[in-house]
MIFIBA-473975 format. One line per 8 residues: their letters; for each residue x, y, z of C-alpha. Coordinates in pm, 1 decimal. Example, Ala and Ser with C-alpha at 12.3 -4.5 7.8 and 13.67 -1.06 7.14 Angstrom:
BEGIN
as = 1230.0:-450.0:780.0 | 1367.0:-106.0:714.0;
end
This chain:
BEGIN
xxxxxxxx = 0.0:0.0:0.0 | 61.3:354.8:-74.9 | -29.8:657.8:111.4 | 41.9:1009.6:-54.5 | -34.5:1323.6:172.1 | -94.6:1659.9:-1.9 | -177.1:1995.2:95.2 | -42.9:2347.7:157.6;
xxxxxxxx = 292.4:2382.3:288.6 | 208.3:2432.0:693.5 | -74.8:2193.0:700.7 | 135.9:1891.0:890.7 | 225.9:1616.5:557.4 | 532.8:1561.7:696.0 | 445.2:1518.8:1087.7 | 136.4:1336.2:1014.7;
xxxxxxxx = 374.5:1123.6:758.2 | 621.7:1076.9:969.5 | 332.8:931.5:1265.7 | 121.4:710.7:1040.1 | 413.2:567.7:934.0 | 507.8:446.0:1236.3 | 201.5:333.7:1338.0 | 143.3:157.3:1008.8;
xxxxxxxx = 521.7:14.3:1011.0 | 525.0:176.8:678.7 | 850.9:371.6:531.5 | 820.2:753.2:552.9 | 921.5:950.1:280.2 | 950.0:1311.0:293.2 | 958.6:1417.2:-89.8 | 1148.8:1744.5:-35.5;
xxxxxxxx = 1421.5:1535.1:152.2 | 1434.8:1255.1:-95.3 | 1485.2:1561.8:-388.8 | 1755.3:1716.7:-200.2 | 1930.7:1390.6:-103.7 | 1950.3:1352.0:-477.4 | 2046.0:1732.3:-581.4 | 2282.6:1766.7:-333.2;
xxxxxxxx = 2106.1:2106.4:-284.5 | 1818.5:2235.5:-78.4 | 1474.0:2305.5:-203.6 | 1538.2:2667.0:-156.0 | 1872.0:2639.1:-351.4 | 1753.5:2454.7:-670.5 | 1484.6:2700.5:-719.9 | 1722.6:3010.4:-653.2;
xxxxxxxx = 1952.5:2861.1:-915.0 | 1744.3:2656.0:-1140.3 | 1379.6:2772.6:-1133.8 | 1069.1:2637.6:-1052.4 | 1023.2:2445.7:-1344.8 | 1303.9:2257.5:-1305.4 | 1255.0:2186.9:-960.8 | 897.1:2068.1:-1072.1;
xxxxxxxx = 1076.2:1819.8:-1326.9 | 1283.0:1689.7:-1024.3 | 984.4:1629.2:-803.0 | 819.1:1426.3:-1059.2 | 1090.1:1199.4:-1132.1 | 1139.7:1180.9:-702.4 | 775.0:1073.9:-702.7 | 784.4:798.6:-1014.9;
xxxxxxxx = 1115.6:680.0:-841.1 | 957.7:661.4:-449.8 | 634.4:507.3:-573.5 | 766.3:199.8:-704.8 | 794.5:95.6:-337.1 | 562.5:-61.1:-94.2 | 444.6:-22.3:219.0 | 513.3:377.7:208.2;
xxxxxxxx = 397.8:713.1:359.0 | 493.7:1046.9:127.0 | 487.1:1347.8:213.2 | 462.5:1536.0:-62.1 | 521.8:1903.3:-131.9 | 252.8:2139.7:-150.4 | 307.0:2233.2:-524.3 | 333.1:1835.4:-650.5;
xxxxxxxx = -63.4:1884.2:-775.0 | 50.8:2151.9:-1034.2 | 176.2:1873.5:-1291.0 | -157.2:1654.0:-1317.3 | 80.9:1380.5:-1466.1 | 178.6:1309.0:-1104.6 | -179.8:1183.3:-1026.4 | -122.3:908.2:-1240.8;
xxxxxxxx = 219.7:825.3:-1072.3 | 14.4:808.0:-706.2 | -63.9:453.2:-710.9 | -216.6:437.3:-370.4 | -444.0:627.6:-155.1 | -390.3:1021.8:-156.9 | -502.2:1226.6:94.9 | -542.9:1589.8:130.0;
xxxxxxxx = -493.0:1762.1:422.7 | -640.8:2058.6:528.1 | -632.7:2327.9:805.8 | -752.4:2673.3:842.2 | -524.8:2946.9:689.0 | -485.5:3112.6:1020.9 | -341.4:2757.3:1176.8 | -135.4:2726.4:878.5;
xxxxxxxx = 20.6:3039.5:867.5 | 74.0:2990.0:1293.7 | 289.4:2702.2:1167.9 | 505.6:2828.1:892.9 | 593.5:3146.8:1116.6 | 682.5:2843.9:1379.3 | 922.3:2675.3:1155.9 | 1260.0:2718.7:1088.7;
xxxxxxxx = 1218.4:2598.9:693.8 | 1278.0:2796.2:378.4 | 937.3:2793.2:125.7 | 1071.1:2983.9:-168.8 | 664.7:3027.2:-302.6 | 582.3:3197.9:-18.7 | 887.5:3485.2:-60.0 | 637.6:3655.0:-337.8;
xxxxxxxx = 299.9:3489.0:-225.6 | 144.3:3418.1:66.6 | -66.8:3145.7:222.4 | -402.4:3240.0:116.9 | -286.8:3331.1:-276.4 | -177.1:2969.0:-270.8 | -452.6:2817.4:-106.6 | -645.9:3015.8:-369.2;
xxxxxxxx = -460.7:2905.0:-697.7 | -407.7:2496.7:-536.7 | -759.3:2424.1:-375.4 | -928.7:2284.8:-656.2 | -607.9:2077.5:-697.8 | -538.9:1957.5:-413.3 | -946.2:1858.5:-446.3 | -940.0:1680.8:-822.8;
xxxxxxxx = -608.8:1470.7:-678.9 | -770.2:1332.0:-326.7 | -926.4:1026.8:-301.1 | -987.3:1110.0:75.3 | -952.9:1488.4:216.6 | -871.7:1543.4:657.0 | -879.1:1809.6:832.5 | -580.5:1819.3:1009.5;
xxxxxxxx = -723.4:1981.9:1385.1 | -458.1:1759.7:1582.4 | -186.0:1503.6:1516.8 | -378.1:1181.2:1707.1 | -702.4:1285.6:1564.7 | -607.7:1335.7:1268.4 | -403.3:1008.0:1212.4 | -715.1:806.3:1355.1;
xxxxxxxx = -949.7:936.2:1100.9 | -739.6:859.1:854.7 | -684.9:473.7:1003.9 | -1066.9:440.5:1021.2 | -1130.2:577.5:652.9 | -867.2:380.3:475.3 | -940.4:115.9:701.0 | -614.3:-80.5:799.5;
end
């Protein structure tokens, strides 16, 4: 089984990933990591030197390459729903996350990360440009209120 989180960046993919996993005794992937592993850059780096089309190019290939395993958790990153070809390459159960702007925004100012989209936009122009997305990818959509809640709705609705 597969298990694909998607959503803004802020909304929890990768702690929620990183939990279900474990409880699952599934392998977490965090896509962002997996890319930069591979670069040998940051996220923040290939798009200062390359673009975001080529980091888009990169993620695609990360996520044909990561779902060609089993038993697996990704966290994805938020923009992985603006190439619709990567729908095809989530052979498993994606789920879309979802939290109020406010909470999200709480989180990003929390964290120490870099999200080079959010330098010239902010959370509510992407929520606004990704929603119907995120939507036409999900096979199941969360609201992510807490981390135990949240990971026992999804273990009910996917039923495992």
């Amino acid at each position: 089984m597969r298990i694909y989180l998607i959503g803004l960046p802020g909304v929890g993919k990768s702690t929620i990933g990183k939990r279900l996993a474990k409880q699952l005794d599934f392998h977490f992937i965090d896509l962002d990591h997996y890319i930069e592993e591979e670069a040998l850059m940051f996220v923040d780096e290939i798009f200062a030197r390359y673009g975001e089309e080529y980091f888009r190019a990169l993620e695609s290939n990360a996520l044909a390459s990561v779902s060609k395993e089993e038993n697996i958790v990704v966290s994805c990153g938020g923009g992985i729903i603006k190439n619709v070809e990567n729908k095809r390459a989530m052979t498993g159960i994606c789920i879309y996350l979802r939290a109020s702007l406010e909470e999200i925004q709480l989180r990003l100012d929390e964290s120490r990360i870099e999200r080079p989209l959010l330098i010239s936009k902010t959370v509510k122009d992407l929520y606004a440009e990704r929603k119907s997305l995120y939507e036409a990818f999900a096979d199941l959509t969360i609201e992510n209120s807490s981390i135990d809640q949240t990971i026992a709705e999804i273990m009910e609705r996917i039923q495992i």
